[in-house]
C-alpha positions as CSV (number, residue, x, y, z in Angstrom):
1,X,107.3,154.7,11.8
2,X,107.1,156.8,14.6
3,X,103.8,158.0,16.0
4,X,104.2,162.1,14.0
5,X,105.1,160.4,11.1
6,X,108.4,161.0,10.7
7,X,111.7,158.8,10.9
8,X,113.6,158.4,14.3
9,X,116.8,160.4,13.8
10,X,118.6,158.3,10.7
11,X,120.2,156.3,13.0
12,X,122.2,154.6,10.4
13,X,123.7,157.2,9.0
14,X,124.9,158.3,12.2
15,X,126.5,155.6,12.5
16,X,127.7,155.7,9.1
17,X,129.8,159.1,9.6
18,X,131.1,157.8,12.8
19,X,132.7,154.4,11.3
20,X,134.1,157.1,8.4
21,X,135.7,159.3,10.8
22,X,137.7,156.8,12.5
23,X,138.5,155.3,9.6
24,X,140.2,158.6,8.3
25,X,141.6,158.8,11.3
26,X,143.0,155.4,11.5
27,X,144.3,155.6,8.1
28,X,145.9,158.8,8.6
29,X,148.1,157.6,11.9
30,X,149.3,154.7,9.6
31,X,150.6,156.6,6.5
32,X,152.7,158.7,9.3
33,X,154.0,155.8,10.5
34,X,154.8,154.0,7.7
35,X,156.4,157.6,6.0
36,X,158.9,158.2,9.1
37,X,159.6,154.6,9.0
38,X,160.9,154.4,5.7
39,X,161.0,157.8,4.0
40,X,161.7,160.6,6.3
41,X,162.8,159.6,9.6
42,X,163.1,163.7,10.5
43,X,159.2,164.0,9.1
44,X,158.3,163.7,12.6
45,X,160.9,166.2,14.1
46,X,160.1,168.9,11.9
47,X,156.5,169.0,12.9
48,X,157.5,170.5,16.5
49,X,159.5,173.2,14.7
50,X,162.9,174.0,16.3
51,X,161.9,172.9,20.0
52,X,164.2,171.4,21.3
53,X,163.4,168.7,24.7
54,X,165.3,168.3,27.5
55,X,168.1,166.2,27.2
56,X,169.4,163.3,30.3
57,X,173.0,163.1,29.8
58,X,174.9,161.1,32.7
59,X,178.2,162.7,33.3
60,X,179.9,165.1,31.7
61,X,179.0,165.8,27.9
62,X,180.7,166.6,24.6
63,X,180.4,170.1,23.6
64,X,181.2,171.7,20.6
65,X,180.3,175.6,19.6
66,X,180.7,177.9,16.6
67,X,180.8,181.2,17.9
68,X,182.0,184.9,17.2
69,X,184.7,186.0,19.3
70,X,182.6,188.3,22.8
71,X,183.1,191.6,22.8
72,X,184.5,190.8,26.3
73,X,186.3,187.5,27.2
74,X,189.0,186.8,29.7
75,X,189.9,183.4,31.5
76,X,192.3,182.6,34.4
77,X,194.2,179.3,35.3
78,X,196.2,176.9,33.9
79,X,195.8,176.1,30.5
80,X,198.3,173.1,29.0
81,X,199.5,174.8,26.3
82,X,199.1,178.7,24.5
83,X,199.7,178.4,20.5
84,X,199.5,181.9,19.3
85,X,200.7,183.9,15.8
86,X,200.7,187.4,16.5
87,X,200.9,190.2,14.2
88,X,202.4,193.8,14.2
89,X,205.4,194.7,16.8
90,X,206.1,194.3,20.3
91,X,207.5,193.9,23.5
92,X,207.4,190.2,24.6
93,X,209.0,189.6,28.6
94,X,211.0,186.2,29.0
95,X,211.9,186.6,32.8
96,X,214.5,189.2,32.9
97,X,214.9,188.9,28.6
98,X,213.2,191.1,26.5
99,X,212.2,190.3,22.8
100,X,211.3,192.8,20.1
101,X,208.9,190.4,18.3
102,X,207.5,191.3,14.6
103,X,205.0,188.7,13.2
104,X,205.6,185.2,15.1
105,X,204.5,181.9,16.1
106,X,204.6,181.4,20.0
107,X,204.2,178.6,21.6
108,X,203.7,178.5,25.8
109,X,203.5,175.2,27.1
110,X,202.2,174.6,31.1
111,X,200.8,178.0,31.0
112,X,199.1,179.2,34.5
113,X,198.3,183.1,34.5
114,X,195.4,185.1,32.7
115,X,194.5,186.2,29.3
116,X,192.0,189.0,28.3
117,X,190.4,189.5,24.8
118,X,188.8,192.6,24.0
119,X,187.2,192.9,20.6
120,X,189.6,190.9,18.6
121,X,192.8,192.1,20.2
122,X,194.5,190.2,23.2
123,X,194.4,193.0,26.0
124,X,196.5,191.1,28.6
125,X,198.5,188.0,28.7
126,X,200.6,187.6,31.5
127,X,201.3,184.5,33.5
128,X,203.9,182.3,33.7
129,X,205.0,179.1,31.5
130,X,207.2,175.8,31.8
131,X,208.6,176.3,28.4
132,X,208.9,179.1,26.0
133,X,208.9,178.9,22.4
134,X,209.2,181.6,19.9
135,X,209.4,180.6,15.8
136,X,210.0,176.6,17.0
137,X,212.8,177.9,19.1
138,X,213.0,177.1,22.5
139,X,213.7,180.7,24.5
140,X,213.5,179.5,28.0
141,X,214.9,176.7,30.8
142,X,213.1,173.7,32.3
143,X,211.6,175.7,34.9
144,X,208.5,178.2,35.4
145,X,209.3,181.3,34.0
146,X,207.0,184.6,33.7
147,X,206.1,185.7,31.0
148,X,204.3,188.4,29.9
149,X,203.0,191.2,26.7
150,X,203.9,195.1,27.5
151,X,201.2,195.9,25.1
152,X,198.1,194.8,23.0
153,X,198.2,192.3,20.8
154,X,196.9,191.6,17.3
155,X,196.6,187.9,16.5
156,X,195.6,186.0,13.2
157,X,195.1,182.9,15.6
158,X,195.1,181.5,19.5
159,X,194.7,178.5,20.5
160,X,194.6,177.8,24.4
161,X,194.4,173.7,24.7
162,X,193.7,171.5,28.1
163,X,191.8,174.0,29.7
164,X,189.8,172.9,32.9
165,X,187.7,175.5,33.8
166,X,185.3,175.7,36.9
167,X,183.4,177.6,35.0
168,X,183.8,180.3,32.0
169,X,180.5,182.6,30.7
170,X,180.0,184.8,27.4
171,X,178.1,186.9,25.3
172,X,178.0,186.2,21.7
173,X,176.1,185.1,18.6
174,X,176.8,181.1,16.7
175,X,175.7,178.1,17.2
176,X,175.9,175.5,20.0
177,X,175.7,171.8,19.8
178,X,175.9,169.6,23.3
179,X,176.1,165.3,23.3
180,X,177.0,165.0,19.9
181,X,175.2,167.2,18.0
182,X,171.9,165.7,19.9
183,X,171.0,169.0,20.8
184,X,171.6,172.0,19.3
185,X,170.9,176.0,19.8
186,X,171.4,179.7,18.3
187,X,172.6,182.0,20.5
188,X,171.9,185.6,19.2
189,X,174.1,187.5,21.1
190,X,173.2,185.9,24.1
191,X,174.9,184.6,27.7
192,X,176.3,180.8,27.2
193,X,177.8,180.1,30.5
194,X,179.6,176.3,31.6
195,X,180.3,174.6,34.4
196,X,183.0,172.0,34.3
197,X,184.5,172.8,31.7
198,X,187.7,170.8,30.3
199,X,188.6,170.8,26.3
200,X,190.2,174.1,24.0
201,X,189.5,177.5,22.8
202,X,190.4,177.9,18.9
203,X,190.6,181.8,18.5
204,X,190.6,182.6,14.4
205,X,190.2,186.2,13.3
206,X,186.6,187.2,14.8
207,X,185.6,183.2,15.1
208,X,185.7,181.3,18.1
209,X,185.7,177.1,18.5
210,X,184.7,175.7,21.5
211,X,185.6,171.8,21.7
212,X,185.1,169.9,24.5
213,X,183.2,168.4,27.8
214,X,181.0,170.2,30.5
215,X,179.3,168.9,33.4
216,X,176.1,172.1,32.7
217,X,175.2,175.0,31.2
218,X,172.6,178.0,31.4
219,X,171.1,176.4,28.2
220,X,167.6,175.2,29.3
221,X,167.3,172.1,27.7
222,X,170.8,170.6,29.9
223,X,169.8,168.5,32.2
224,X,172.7,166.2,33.1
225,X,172.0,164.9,37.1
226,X,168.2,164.3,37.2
């Protein structure tokens, strides 16, 4: 008894409430370890929302995107091969051979020159190619030829396959998914720039497919050389 009469502070319930908490507590970290473990493996992801940490990828890493064609989008190089089915009429330069062209399948293969897209419609395509095919057929010799469109074109589809880019950049909206789908991003009409790039540009209507390997990118959570 202490000397005013009263207890000294219930030391044993003090203790009590203590030994409870960390039980609780204990408790609680095993049930979400054994529920991750065996239930829901992505339990633990979804907690942090959609953060996404910063990857260390050693060399160059897949890439593959889901995009909607830029407003704006032009490359320039060489480009192993141009598959393209345009639509409408016009003017299509062989060397010193000109082709009235109505809907058709063209194939240029050892392409080196420039293309520019402008909201959906191929603005510029003029370059030069080893070998020339309209509708299967081939249209041209062994050697480099020019080639070239007098006018805009509409296309249902363009394909443009062993690029190796030192570096291409776009604005658009889609989805982005880097070293197999390990990390992953929207863009909402947002810059997506690569370095390194090597892989092809699908062109369908108003989608764009990016398949392929970079060495970096403006995304923040690349980060391929530390």
């Amino acid at each position: 008894m202490h000397p005013d009469g009263h207890g000294g502070g219930h030391p044993r319930h003090g203790k009590h409430h203590l030994f409870l908490t960390i039980t609780v507590f204990f408790v609680a970290i095993m049930f979400f370890l054994i529920y991750t473990s065996f239930y829901d493996p992505d339990f633990g992801n979804s907690i942090t929302g959609n953060v996404i940490s910063e990857g260390n990828f050693e060399g160059k890493i897949d890439l593959e995107a889901n995009l909607l064609v830029p407003a704006e989008f032009s490359i320039s190089g060489n480009i192993g091969k141009v598959e393209l089915r345009k639509k409408g009429d016009n003017v299509f330069l062989v060397g010193n051979k000109k082709f009235e062209l109505k809907d058709s399948s063209i194939v240029l293969d050892d392409y080196e020159g420039n293309i520019m897209i402008s909201n959906n419609i191929i603005k510029t395509l003029r370059g030069s190619a080893g070998k020339v095919f309209v509708e299967g057929i081939p249209i041209s010799s062994d050697s480099k030829i020019s080639v070239k469109f007098n006018d805009e074109i509409t296309y249902g589809y363009l394909k443009l396959n062993d690029l190796n880019l030192n570096e291409f950049s776009l604005e658009s909206s889609g989805n982005v998914k880097l070293n197999n789908g390990k990390a992953i991003v929207s863009l909402e009409d947002e810059l997506f720039k690569v370095r390194g790039f090597s892989g092809n540009l699908e062109f369908k209507g108003s989608k764009l497919k990016i398949i392929g390997k970079i060495e970096n990118s403006n995304l923040g959570f690349v980060n391929i050389n530390n």
